[in-house]
N, C-alpha and C positions, 0 to 999 in steps of 0.2 A: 015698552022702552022705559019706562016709567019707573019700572018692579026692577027693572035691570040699572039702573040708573041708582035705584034708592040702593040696590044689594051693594054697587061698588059704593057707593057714599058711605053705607055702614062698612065696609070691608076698611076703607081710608081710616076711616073714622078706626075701628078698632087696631088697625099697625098702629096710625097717629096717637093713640092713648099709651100703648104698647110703648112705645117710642119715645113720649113723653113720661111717663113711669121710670123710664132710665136716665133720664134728661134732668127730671128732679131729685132721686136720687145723688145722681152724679154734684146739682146744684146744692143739694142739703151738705154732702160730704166736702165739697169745698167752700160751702158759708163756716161749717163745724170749723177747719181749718185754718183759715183766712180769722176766727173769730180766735180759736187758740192763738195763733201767731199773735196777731193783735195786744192781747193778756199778758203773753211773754215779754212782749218788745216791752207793753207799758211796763212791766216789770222791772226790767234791764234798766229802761228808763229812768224810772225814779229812784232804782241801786244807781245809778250812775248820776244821778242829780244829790243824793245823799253821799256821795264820797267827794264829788266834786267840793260840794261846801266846805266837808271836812278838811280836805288837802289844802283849799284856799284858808282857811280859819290856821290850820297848820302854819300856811308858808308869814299869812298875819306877824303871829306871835314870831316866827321865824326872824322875818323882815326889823321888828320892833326891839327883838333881842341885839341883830345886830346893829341897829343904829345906836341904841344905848353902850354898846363894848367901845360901839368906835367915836360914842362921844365921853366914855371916861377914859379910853387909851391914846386917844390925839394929843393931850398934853407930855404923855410919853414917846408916841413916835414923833410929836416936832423936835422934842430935845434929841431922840435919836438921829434923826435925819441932820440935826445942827451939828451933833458932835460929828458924822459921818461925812459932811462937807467941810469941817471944820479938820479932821483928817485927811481925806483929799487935797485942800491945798496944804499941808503941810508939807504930803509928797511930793507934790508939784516942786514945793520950793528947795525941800532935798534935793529931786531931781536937775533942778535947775545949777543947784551949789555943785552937783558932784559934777555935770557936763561944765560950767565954769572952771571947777579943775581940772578936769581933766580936757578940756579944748585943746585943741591944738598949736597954740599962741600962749597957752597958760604957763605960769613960771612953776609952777607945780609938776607940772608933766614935763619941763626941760629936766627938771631935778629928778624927777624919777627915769626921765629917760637916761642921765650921767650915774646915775647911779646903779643899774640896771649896767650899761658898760663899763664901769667898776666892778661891781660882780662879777661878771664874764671874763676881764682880767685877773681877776682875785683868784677864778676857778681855775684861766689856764697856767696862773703862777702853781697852784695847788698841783695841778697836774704835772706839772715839768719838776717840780719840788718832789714827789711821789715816784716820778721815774727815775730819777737821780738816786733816791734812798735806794730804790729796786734796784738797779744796777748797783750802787756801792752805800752799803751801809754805812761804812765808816765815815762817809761824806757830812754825817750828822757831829760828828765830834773834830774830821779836820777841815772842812768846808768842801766846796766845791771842785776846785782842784787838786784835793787827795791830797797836799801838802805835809 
């Protein structure tokens, strides 16, 4: 039992090495892997911590450019902004003169509105003056009733 006992022990024993032979293999090939990846990532890594500084050193100088534009153009856009509100009410006040005139209670718009019916009779004298001539010419040299 013994001799039998020791054969399958060595028989375990050589699958088990067998078996572990591919097991460390298989362990060596993804340490190899796992260690490349590693190298790469640190890689990436510190490519991506050296651009990062750059970009920020970049946006720095960025940041410092434009505070200095808009601390020697502020004297120029307050006086723009002054004349441009300084504009605005002007409109406003236009605005306010022409709706004053033209109100509806304004002696401005009575007069234009008399005037405006002047016109209109001025145009229907024109017109009845113009059909008079068409019908009789000579109406212009003995008046109105042909006389």
């Amino acid at each position: 039992d013994l001799q039998r006992t020791l054969t399958v022990v060595e028989r375990l024993t050589e699958h088990l090495n067998a078996r572990l032979d591919g097991l460390s293999d298989n362990a060596s090939r993804s340490m190899e892997a796992a260690t490349q990846t590693l190298a790469t990532t640190d890689t990436a890594v510190r490519q991506l911590q050296t651009d990062a500084s750059t970009t920020l050193h970049h946006l720095d100088g960025l940041i410092l450019d434009a505070q200095r534009q808009l601390n020697t153009s502020s004297d120029g856009l307050n006086q723009t902004l002054r004349t441009a509100d300084r504009a605005a009410q002007e409109a406003d006040n236009l605005l306010a003169s022409l709706n004053a005139l033209t109100g509806p209670r304004s002696r401005m718009r009575g007069d234009l509105e008399a005037t405006i019916r002047d016109l209109a009779a001025s145009a229907s004298s024109l017109r009845d003056f113009s059909r008079t001539i068409e019908r009789n010419p000579s109406a212009v040299l003995t008046g109105r009733s042909g006389r």
